[in-house]
One Martini backbone bead per residue (centre of mass of N, CA, C, O) as a GRO file, in nm:
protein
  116
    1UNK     BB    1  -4.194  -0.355   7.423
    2UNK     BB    2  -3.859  -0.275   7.248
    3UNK     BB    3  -3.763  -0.237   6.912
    4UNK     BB    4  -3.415  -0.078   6.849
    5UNK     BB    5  -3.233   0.230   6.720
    6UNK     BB    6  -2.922   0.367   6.758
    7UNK     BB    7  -2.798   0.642   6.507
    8UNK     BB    8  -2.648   0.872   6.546
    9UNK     BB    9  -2.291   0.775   6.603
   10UNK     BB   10  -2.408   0.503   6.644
   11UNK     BB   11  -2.483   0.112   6.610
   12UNK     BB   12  -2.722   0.074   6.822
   13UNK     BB   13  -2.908  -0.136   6.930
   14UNK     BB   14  -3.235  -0.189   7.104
   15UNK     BB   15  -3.407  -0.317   7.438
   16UNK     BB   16  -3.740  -0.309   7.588
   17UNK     BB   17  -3.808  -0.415   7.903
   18UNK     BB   18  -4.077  -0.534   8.120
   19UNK     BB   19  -4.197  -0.557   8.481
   20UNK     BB   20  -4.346  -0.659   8.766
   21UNK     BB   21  -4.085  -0.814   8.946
   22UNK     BB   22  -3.772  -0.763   9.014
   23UNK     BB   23  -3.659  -1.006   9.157
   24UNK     BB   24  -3.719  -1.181   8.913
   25UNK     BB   25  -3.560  -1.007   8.679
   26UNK     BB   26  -3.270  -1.002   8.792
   27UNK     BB   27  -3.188  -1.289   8.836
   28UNK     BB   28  -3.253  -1.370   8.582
   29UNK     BB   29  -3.015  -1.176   8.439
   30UNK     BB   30  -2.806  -1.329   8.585
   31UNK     BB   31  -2.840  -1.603   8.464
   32UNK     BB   32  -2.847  -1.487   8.130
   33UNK     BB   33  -2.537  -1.405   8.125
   34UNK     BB   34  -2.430  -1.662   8.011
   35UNK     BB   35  -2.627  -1.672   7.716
   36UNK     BB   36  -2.641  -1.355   7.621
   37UNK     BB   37  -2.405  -1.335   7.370
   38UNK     BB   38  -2.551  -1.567   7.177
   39UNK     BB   39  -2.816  -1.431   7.170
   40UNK     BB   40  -2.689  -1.102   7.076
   41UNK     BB   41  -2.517  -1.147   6.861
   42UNK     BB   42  -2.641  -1.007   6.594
   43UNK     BB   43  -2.667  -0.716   6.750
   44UNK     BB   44  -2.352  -0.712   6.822
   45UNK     BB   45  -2.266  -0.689   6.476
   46UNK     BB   46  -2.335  -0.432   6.446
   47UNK     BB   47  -2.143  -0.251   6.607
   48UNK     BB   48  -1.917  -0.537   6.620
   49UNK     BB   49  -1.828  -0.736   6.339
   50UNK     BB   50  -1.626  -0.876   6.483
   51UNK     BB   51  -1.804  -1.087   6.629
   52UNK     BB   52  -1.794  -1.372   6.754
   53UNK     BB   53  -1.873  -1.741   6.807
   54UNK     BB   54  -1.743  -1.891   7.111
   55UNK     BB   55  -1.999  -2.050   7.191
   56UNK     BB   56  -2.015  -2.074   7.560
   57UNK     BB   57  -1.803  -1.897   7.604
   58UNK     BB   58  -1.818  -1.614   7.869
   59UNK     BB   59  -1.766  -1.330   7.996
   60UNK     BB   60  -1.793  -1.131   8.283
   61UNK     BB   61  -1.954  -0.956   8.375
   62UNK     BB   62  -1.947  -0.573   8.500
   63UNK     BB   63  -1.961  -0.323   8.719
   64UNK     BB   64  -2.132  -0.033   8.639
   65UNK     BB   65  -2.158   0.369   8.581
   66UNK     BB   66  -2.446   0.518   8.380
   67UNK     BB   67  -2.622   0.788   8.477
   68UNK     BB   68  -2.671   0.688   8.761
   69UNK     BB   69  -2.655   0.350   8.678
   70UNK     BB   70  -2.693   0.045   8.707
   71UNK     BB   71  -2.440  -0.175   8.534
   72UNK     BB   72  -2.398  -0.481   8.282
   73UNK     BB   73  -2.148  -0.544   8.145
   74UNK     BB   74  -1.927  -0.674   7.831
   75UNK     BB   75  -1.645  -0.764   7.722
   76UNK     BB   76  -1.395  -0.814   7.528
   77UNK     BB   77  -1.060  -0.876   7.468
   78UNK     BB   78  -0.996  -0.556   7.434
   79UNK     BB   79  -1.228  -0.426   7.656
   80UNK     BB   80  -1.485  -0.373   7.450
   81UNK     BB   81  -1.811  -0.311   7.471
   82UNK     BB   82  -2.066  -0.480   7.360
   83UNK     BB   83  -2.266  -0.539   7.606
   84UNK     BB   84  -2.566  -0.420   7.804
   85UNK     BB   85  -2.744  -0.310   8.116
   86UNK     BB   86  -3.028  -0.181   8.265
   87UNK     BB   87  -3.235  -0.066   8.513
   88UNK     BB   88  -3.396   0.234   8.522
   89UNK     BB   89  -3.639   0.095   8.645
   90UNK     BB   90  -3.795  -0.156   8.809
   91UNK     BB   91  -3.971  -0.184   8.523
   92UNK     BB   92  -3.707  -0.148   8.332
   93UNK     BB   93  -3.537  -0.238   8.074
   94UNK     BB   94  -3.197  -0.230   7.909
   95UNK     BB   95  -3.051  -0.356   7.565
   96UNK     BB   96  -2.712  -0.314   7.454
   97UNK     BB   97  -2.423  -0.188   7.244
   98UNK     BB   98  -2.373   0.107   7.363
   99UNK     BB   99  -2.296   0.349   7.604
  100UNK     BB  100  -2.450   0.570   7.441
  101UNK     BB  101  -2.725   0.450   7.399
  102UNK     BB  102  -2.766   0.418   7.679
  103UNK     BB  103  -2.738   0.713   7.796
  104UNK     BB  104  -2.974   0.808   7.598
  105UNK     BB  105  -3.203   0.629   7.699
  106UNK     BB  106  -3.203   0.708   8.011
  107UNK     BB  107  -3.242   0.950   7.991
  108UNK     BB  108  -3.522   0.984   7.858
  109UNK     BB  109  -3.663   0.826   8.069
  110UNK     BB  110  -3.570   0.993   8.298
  111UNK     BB  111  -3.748   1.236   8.195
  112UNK     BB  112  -4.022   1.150   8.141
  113UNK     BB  113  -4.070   1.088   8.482
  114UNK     BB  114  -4.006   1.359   8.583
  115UNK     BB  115  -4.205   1.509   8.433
  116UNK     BB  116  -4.480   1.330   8.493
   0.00000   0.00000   0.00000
């Protein structure tokens, strides 16, 4: 795994994390999609400081595609993605606060496996 943050244009974690098992890792990621948000709380606060803990309430994941990979979004009550997933490949997964920095490391991923 990797915990870190990209900040050229703006401040948002990310957190890579690897898996043996794709099917085993999908299916995780849409069930831990319920208390996601709670749980990336302090992480989503970096990039969006408004963002408070509304208990257990939390909004639908929605498909989305960045990068031509497909990513599961969540936005607040604006519509502003707060944070994001998506496995870059069957073993790679990213999770992020802002479309930016998702495009920006999927990016990175897939040159240096396309180089190798």
């Amino acid at each position: 795994y990797m915990i870190g943050a990209y900040t050229y244009d703006v401040q948002s974690p990310f957190i890579i994390l690897t898996n043996t098992f794709f099917q085993n890792a999908f299916s995780g990621m849409l069930e831990w999609e319920k208390s996601m948000r709670e749980d990336f709380l302090p992480l989503i606060q970096v990039s969006h400081p408004k963002e408070i803990s509304y208990g257990t309430v939390n909004g639908p994941f929605e498909d989305a595609l960045v990068s031509n990979v497909d990513v599961r979004v969540l936005k607040n009550d604006k519509s502003e993605i707060i944070l994001l997933y998506a496995f870059a490949d069957k073993d790679t997964l990213v999770i992020t606060t802002t479309e930016t920095a998702l495009k920006f490391i999927l990016d990175r991923l897939l040159t240096v496996r396309t180089i190798q």
